[in-house]
MDTraj code that builds the backbone (N, CA, C; nanometers):
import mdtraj as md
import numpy as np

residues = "UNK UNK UNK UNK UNK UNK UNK UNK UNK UNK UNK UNK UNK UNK UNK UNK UNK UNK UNK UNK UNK UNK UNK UNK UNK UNK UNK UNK UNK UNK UNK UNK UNK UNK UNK UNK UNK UNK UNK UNK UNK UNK UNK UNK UNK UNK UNK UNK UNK UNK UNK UNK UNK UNK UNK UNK UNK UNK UNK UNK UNK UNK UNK UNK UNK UNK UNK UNK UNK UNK UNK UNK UNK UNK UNK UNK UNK UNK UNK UNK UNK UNK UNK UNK UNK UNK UNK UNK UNK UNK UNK UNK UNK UNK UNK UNK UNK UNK UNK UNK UNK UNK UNK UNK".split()
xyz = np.array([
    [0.2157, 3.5044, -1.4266],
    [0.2109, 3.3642, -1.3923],
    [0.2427, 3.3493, -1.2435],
    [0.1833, 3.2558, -1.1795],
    [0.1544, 3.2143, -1.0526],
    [0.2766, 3.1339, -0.9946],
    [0.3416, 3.1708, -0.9346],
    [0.4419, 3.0317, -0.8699],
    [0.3795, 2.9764, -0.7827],
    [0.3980, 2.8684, -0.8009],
    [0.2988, 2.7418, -0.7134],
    [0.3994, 2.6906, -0.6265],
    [0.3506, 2.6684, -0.5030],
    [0.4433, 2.6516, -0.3761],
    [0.3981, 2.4531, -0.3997],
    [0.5539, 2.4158, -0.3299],
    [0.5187, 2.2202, -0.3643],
    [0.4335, 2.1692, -0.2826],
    [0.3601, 2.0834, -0.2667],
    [0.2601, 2.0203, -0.2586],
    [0.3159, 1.9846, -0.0772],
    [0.2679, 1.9749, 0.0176],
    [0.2879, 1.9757, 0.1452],
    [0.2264, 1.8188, 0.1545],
    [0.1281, 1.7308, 0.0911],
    [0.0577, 1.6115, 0.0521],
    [0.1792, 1.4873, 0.0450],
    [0.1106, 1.3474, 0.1006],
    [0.2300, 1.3130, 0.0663],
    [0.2624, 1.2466, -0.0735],
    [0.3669, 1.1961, -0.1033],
    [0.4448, 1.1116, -0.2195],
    [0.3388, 1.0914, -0.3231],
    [0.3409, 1.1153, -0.4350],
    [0.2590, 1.0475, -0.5604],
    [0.2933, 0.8882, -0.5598],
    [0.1800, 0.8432, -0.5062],
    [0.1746, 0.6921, -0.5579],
    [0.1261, 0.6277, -0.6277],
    [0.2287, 0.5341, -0.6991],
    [0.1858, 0.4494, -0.8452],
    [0.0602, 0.3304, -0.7785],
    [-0.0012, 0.2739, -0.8840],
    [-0.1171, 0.1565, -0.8691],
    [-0.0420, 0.0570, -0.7833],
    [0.1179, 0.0080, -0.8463],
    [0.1510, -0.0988, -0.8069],
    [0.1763, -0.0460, -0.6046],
    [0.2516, 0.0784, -0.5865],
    [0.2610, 0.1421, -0.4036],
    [0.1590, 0.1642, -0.3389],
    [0.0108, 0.1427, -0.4413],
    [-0.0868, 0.1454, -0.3496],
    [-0.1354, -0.0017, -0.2855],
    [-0.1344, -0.1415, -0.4411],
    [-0.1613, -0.2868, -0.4451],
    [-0.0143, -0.2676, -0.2915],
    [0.1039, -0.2534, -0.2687],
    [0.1790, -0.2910, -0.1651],
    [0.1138, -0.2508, -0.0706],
    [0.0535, -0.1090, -0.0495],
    [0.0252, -0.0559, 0.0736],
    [-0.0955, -0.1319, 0.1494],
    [-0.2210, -0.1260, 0.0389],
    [-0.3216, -0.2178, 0.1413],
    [-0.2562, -0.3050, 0.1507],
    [-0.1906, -0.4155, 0.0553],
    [-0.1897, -0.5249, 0.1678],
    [-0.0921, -0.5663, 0.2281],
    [-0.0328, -0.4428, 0.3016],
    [0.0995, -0.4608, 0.4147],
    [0.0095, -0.3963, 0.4856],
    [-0.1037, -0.3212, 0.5054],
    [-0.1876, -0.2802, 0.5561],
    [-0.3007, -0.3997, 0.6304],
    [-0.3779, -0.4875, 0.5355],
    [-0.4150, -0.5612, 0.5670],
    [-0.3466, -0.7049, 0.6470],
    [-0.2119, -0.7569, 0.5802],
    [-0.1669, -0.7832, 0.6652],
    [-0.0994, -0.7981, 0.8116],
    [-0.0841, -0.6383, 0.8337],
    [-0.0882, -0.6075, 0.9850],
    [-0.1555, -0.6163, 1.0658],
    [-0.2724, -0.5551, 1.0583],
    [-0.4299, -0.6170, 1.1003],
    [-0.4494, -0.7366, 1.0798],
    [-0.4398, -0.8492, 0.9956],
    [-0.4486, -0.9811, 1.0377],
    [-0.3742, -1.0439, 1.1279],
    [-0.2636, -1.0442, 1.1118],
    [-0.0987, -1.1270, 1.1480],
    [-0.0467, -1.0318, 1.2589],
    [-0.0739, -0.8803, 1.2437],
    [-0.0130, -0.8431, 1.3215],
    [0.1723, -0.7970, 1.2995],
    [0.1942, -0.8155, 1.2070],
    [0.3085, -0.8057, 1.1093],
    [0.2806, -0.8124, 0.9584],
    [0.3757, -0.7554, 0.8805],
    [0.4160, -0.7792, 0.7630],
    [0.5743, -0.7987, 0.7154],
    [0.5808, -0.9199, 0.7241],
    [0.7165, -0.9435, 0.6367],
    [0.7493, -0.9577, 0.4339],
    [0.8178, -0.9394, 0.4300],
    [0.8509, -0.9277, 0.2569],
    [0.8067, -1.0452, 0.2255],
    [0.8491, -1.1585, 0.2812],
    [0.8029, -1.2832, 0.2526],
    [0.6345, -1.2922, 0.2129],
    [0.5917, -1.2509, 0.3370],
    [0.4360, -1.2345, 0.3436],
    [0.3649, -1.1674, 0.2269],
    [0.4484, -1.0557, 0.2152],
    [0.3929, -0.9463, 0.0789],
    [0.4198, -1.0420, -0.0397],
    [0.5408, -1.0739, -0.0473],
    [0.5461, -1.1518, -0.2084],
    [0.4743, -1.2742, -0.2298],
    [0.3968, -1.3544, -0.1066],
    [0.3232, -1.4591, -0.1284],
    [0.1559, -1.3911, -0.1662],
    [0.1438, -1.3340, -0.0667],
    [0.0283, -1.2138, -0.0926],
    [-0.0287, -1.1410, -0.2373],
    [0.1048, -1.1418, -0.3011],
    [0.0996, -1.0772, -0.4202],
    [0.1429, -1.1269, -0.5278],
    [0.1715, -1.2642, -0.4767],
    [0.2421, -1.3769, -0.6221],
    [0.3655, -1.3011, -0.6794],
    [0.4303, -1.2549, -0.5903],
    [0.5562, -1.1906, -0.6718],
    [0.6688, -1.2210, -0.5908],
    [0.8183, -1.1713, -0.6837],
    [0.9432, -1.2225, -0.6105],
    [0.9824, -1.0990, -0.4799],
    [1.0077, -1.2135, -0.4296],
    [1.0669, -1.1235, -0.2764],
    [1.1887, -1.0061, -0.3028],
    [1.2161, -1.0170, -0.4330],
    [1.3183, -0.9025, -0.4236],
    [1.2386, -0.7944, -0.5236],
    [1.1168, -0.8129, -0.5956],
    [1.0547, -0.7496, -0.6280],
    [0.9745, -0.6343, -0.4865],
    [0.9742, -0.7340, -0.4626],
    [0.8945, -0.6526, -0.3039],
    [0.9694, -0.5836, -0.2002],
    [1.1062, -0.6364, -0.2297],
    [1.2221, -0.5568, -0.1719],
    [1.2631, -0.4109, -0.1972],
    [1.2601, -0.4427, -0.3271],
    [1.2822, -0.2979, -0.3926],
    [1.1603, -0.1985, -0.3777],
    [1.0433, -0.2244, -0.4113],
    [0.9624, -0.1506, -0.3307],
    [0.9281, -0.1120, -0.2236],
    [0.9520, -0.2085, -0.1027],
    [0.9264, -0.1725, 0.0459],
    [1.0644, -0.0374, 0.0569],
    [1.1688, -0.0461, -0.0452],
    [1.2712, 0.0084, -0.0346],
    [1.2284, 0.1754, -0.0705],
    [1.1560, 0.2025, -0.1037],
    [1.0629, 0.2577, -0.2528],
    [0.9884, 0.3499, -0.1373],
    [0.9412, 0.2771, -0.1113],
    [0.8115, 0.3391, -0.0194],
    [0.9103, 0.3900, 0.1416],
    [0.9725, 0.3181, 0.1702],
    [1.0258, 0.4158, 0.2872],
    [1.0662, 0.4962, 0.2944],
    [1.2054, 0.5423, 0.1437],
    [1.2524, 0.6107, 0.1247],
    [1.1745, 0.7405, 0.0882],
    [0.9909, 0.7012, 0.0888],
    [0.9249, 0.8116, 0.0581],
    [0.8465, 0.8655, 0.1733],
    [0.8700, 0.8009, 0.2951],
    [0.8628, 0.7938, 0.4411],
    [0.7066, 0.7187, 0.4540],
    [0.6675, 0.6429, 0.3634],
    [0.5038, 0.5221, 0.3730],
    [0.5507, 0.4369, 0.4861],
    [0.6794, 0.4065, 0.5093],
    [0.7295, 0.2707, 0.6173],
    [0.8313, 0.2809, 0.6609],
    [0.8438, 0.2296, 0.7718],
    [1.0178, 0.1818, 0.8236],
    [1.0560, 0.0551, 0.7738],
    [1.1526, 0.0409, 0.6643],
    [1.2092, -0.1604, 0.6913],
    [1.3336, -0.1064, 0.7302],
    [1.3453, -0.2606, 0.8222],
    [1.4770, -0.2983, 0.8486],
    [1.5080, -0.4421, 0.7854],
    [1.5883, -0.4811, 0.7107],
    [1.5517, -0.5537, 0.6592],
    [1.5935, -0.7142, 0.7748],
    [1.5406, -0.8483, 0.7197],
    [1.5346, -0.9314, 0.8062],
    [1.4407, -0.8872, 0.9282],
    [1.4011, -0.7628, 0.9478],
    [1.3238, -0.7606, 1.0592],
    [1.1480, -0.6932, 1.0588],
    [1.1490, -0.7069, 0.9009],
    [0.9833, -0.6719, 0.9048],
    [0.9990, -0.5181, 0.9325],
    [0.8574, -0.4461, 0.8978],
    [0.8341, -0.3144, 0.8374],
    [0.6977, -0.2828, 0.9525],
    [0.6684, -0.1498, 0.9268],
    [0.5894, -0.1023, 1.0117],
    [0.5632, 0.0356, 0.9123],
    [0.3805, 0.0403, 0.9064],
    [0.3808, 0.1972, 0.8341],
    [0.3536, 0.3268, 0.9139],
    [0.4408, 0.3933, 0.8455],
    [0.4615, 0.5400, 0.9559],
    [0.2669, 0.5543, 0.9630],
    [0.3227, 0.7056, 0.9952],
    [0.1865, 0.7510, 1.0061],
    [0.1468, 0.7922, 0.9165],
    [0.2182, 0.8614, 0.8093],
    [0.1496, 0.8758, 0.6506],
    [0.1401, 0.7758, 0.5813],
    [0.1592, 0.6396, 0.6217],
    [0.1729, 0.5149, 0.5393],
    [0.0448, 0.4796, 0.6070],
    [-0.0031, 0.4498, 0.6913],
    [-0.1390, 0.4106, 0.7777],
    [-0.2589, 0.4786, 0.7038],
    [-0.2154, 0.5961, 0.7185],
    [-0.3350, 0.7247, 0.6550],
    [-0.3541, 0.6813, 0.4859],
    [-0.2739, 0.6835, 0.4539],
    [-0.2799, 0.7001, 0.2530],
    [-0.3081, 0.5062, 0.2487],
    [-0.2845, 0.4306, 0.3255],
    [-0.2867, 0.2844, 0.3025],
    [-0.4987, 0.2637, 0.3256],
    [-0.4937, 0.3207, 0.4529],
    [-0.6185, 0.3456, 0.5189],
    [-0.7441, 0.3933, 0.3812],
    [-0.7056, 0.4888, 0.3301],
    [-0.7740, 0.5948, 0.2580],
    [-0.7611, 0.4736, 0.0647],
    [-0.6647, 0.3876, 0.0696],
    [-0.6816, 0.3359, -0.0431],
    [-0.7608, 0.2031, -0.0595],
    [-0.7554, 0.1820, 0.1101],
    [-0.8886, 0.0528, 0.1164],
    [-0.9789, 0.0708, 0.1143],
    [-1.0244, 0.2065, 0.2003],
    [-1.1824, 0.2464, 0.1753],
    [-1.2249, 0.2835, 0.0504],
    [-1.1290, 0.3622, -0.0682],
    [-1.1572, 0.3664, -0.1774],
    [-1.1530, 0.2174, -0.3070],
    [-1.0630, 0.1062, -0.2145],
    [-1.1320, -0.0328, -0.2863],
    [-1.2337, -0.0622, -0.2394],
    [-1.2481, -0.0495, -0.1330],
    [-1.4087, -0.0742, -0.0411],
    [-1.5103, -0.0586, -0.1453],
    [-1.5107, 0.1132, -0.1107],
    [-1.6479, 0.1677, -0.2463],
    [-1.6185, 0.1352, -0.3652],
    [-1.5447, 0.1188, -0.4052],
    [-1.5493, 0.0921, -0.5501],
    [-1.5856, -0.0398, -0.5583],
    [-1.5606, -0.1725, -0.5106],
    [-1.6304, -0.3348, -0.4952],
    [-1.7516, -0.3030, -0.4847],
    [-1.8393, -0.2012, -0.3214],
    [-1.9455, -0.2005, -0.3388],
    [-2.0256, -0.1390, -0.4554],
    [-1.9730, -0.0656, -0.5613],
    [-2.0543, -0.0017, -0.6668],
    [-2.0596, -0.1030, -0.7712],
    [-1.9863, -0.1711, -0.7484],
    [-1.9941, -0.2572, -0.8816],
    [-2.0360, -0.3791, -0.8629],
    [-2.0271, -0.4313, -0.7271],
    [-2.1771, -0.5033, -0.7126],
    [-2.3242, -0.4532, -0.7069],
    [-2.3591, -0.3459, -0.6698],
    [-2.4744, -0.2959, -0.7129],
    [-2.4774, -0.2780, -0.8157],
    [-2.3881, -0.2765, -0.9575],
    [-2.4139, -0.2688, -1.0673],
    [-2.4161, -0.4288, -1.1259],
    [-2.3908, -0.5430, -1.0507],
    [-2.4297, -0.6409, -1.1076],
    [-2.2731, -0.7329, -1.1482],
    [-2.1733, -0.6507, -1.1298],
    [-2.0789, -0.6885, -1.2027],
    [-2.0181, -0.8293, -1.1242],
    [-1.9681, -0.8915, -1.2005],
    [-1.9261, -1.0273, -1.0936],
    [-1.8105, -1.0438, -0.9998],
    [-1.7540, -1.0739, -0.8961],
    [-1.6769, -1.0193, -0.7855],
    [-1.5509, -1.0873, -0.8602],
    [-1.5583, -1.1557, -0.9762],
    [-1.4344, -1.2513, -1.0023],
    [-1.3534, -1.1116, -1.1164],
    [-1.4129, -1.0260, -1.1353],
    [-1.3496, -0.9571, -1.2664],
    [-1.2909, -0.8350, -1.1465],
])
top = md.Topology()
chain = top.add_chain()
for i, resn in enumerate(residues, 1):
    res = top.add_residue(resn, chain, resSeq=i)
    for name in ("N", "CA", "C"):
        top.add_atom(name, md.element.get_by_symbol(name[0]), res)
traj = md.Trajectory(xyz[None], top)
């Protein structure tokens, strides 16, 4: 049997650390910031829900918070945030070429 050396890749992220990442992602590129506030209106959820995750994700090095002072994503948070929009990207565009309706 093989010993397998750990994964050098970063953090396994859940559906819900990816839904945070684009859009603290997208919100930077709009606004130019992302505050918790911003994320939990963004995402119809409670600000301490979003707390605990921004908490979540830094500690997995996706971001810096400070808190009261807004977040910023490292450079593996840019990359894996980057790489999960283009994969909502294609996936919207396939399923409008399949007809499907943009509301589902």
């Amino acid at each position: 049997m093989r010993n397998k050396k750990p994964s050098q890749s970063a953090p396994a992220t859940s559906t819900a650390a990816e839904d945070y990442l684009e859009r603290i992602l997208e919100l930077i590129n709009s606004k130019g910031y992302a505050r918790v506030i911003d994320i939990a209106a963004a995402l119809k959820i409670s600000q301490a829900s979003v707390t605990n995750m921004v908490q979540r994700l830094d500690a997995d090095g996706l971001l810096k918070y400070e808190k009261y002072r807004g977040l910023i994503l490292t450079a593996a948070g840019k990359k894996l945030a980057g790489r999960i929009a283009q994969r909502h990207k294609l996936l919207t565009e396939f399923l409008r070429l399949l007809g499907v309706d943009d509301r589902v």
